[in-house]
N, C-alpha and C positions, 0 to 999 in steps of 0.2 A: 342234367338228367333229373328227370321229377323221382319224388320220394314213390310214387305209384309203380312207375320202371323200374326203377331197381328192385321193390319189390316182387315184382312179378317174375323179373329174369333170375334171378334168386328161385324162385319155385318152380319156374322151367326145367325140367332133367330131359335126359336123352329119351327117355321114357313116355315122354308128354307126349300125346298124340291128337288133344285139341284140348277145347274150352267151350264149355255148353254154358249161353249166355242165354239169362231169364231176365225180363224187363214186363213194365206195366204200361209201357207207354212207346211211342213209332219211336225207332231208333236215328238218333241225331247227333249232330256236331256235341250236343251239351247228356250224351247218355252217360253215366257212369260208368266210367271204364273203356270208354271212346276211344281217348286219346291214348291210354297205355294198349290199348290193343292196335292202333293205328299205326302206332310205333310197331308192335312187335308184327303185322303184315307189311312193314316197307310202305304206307302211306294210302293201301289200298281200298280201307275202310272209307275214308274222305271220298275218294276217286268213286265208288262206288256209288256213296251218298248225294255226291254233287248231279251221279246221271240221273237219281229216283227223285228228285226231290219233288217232282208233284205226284210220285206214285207208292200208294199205301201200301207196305208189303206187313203181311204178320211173319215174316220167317226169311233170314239172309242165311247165307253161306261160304264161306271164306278160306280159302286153300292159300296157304302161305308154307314153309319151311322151320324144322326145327332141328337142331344139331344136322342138317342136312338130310331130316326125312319128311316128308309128309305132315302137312298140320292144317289142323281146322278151327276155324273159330265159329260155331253156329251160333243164330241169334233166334229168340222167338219172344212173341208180344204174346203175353198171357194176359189176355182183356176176362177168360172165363177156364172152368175146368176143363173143357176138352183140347183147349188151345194149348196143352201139355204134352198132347198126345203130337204135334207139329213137330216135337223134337226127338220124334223117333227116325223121323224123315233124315237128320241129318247122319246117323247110324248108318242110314241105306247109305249113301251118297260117299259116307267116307270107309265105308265096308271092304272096297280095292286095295285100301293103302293101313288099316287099321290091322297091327297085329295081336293074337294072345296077349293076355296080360299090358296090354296098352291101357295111359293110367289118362284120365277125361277130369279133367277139373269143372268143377260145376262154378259158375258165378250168378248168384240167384239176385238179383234185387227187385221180383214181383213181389208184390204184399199179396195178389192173388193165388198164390199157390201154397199161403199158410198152413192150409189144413193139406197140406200131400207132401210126401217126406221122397221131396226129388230122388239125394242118394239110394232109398233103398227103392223107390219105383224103378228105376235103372238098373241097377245092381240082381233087380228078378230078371226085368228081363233081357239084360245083355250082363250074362254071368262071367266070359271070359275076357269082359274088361275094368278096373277097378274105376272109381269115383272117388274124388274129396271135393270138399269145397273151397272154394277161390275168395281170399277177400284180399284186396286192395285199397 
């Protein structure tokens, strides 16, 4: 098991209720944090990847299991500032299964979204779920 996995399953609590994934670039077999989240969806990510591969998406969505509830892995390609606003979409979509105080790990690796402080843009406007950041 890679040093990435263990890390991650290690920051997984009962509590997790996704992972809000920021990139600067189409999400691929070589994204940072592919292969640990590929693992932690049971292989779905690949699967997913292999049906798009000639189709441009700015924004994935990933329903997998965690301690046996509900989990999400959203993706979104930040090419500019408003490509920010993509990852409220994933809030909509996992809003059925997200409860109170449900805790969303941020894993940022845009350089685009330097100047905008993700945690606290979140944090206004979905106040009754908490935020940290993800590094792996």
């Amino acid at each position: 098991m890679s040093l990435g996995i263990q890390h991650l399953s290690k920051s997984l609590k009962p509590e997790t209720s996704g992972i809000l994934w920021l990139t600067d670039e189409k999400l691929s077999y070589n994204s940072h944090g592919a292969y640990e989240f590929n693992y932690l969806l049971d292989g779905m990510l690949v699967k997913s990847l292999a049906n798009e591969e000639k189709v441009d998406k700015k924004s994935h969505f990933f329903l997998g299991e965690n301690f046996g509830k509900p989990f999400f892995i959203g993706h979104v390609l930040v090419e500019n500032k408003d490509d920010i606003k993509l990852m409220y979409n994933h809030f909509e979509l996992a809003s059925s299964f997200l409860h109170p105080d449900a805790m969303i790990y941020i894993f940022n690796k845009s350089k685009n979204t330097a100047n905008t402080n993700i945690l606290k843009v979140l944090g206004q406007k979905f106040k009754d779920y908490s935020f940290e950041n993800l590094n792996i």
